[in-house]
Backbone as CSV, one residue per row, in Angstrom:
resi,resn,N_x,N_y,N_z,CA_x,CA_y,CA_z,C_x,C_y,C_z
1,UNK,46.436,13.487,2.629,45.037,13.278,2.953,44.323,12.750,1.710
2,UNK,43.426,11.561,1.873,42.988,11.180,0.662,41.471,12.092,0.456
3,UNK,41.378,11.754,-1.198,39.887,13.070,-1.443,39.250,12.242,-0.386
4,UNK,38.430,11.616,-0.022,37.164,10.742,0.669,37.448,11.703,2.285
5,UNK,38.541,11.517,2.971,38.917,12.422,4.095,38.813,14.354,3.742
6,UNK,39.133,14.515,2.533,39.221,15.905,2.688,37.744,16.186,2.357
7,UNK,36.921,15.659,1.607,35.592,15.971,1.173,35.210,15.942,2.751
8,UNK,35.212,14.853,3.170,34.289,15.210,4.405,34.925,15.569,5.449
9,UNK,36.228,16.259,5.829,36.367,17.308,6.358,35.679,18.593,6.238
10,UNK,35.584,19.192,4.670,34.807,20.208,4.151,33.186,20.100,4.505
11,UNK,32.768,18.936,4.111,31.261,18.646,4.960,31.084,19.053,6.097
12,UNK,31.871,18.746,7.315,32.227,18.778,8.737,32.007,20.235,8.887
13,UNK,32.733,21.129,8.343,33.265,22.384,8.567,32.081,22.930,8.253
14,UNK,31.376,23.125,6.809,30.335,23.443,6.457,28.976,23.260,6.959
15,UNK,28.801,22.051,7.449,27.976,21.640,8.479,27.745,22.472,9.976
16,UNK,29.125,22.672,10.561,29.082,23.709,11.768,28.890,24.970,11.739
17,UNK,29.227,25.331,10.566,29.264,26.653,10.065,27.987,27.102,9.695
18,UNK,26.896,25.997,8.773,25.937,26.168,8.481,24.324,26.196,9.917
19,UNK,25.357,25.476,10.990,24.393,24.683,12.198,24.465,26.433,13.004
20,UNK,25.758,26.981,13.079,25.893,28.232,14.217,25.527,29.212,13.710
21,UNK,26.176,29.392,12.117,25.799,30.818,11.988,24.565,30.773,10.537
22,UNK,23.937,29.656,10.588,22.225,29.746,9.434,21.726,29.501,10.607
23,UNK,20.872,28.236,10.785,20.404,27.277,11.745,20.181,28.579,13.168
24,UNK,21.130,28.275,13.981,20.707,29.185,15.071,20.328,30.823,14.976
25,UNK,20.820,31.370,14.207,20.640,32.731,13.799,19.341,32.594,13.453
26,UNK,18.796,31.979,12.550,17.281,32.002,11.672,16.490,31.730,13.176
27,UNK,16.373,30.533,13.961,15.667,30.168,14.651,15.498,31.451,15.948
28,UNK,16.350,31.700,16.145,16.620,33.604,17.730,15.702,34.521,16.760
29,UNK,16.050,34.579,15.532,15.402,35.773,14.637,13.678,35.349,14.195
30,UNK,13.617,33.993,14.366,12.053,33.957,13.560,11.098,33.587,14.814
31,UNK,11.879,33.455,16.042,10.449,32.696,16.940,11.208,33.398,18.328
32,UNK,10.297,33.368,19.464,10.804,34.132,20.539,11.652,33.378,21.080
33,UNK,12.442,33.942,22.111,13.751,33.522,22.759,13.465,32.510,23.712
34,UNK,11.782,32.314,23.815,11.362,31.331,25.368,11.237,30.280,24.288
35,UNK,10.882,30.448,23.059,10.835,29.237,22.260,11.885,28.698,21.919
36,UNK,12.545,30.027,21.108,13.757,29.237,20.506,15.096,28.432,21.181
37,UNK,15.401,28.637,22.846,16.271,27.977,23.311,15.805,26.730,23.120
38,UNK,14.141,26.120,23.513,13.768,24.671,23.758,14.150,24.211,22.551
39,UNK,14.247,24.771,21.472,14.282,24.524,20.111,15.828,24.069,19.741
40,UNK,16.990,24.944,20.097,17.570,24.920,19.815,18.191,23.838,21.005
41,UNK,18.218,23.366,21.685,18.733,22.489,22.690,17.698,21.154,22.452
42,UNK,17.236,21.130,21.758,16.602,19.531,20.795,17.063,19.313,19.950
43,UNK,17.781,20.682,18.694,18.233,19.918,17.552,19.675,19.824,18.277
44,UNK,20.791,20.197,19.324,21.354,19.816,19.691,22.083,18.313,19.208
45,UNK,21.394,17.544,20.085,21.683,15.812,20.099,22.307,15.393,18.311
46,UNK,21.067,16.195,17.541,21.403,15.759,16.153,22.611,16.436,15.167
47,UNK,23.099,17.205,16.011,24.044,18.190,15.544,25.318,17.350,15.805
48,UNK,25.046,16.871,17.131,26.328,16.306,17.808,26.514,15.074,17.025
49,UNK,25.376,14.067,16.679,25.419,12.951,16.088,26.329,13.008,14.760
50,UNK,25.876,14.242,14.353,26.653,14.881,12.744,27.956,15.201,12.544
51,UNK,28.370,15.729,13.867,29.685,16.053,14.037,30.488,14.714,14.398
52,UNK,30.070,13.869,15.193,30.918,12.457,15.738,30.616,11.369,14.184
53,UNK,29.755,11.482,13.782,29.756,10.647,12.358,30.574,10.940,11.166
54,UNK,30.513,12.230,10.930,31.566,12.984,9.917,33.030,12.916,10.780
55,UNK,32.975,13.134,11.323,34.430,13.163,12.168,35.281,11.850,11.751
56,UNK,34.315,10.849,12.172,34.862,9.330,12.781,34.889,8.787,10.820
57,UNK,34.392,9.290,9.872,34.390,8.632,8.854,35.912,9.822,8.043
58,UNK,35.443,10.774,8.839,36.995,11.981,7.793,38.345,10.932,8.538
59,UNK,38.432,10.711,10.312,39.512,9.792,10.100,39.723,8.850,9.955
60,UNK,38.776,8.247,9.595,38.792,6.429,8.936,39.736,6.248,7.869
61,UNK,39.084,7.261,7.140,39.293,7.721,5.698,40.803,8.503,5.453
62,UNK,41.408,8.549,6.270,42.619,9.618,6.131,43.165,8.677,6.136
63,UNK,44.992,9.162,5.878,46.479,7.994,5.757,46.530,7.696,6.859
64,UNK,46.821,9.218,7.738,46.980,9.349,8.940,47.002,7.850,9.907
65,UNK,45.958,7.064,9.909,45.330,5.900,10.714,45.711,5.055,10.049
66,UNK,46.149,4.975,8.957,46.271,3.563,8.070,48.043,2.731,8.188
């Protein structure tokens, strides 16, 4: 695996990790539950965008494809 693929594998990981268990935890805990679903099903889209962009550049970037 070249560094450029493993760095942003680690991004990837950290990113989901940071989106499920910071991100959604803070938002259930700081605002009510009628709020925070609308909330949390908007940043959705941008989560997903994050995950298919990091993804598609970790296997660009790998041997794997080359």
């Amino acid at each position: 695996m070249t560094e450029v693929a493993l760095l942003t594998t680690a991004h990837l990981l950290g990113g989901m990790v940071l989106y499920s268990l910071g991100f959604a935890v803070f938002v259930f805990n700081a605002v009510p539950a009628e709020t925070a679903g609308p909330l949390i099903r908007r940043a959705f889209p941008h989560f997903y965008l994050f995950v298919l962009g990091t993804s598609a550049t970790a296997a660009s970037s790998s041997r794997f494809f080359r």
